[in-house]
C-alpha positions as CSV (number, residue, x, y, z in Angstrom):
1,X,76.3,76.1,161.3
2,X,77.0,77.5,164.8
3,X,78.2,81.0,163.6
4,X,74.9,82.4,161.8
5,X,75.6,85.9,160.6
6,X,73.6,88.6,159.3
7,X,75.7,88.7,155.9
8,X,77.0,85.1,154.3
9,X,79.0,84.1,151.8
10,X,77.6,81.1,149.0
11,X,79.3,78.4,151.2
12,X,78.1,80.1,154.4
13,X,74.5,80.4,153.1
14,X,75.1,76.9,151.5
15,X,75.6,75.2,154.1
16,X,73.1,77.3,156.4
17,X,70.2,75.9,154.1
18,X,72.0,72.2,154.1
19,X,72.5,72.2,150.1
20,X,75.5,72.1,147.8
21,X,77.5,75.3,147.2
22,X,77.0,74.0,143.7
23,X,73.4,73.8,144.2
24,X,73.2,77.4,145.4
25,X,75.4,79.0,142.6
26,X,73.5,76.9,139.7
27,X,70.0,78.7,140.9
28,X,71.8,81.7,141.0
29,X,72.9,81.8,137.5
30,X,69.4,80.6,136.4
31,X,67.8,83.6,138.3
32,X,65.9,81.2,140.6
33,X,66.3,80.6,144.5
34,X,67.3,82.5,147.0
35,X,67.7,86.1,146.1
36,X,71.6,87.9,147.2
37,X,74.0,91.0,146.6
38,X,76.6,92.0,144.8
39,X,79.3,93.6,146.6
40,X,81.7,94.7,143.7
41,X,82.6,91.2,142.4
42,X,81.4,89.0,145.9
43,X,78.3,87.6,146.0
44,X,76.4,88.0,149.4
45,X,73.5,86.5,151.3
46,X,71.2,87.7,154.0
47,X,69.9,85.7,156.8
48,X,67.0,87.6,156.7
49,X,66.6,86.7,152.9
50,X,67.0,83.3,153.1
51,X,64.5,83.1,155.7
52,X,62.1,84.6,154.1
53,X,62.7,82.2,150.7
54,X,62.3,78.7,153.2
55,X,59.1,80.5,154.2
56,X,57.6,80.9,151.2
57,X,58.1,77.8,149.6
58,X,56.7,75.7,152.7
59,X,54.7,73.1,151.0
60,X,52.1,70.5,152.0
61,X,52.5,67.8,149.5
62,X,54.7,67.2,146.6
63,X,52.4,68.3,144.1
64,X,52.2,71.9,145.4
65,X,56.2,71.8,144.7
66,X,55.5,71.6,140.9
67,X,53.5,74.6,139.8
């Protein structure tokens, strides 16, 4: 993504972290992932929030990935 703004929409932010937009809503409407905001009825992510989710779930091993 050359573009990278402050404020994304699901296919922006999809594609920033290199998943399906699928991907991204399906975590979204299980509550997990990458937390985001509401803007009346548009769904919004921030840079700064996505960020910080790849940061804390850096992992050394596969194992760590399932607790």
């Amino acid at each position: 993504m050359s573009d990278v703004r402050e404020v994304m929409t699901t296919l922006q932010a999809a594609d920033y972290l290199q998943i399906s937009k699928q991907k991204l809503e399906i975590d979204r409407h299980k509550g997990r992932g990458v937390v985001f905001t509401k803007i009346g009825r548009l769904i919004r992510y921030r840079k700064s929030d996505i960020d910080a989710y790849l940061a804390g779930n850096v992992r050394k091993n596969t194992i760590e990935a399932q607790s």
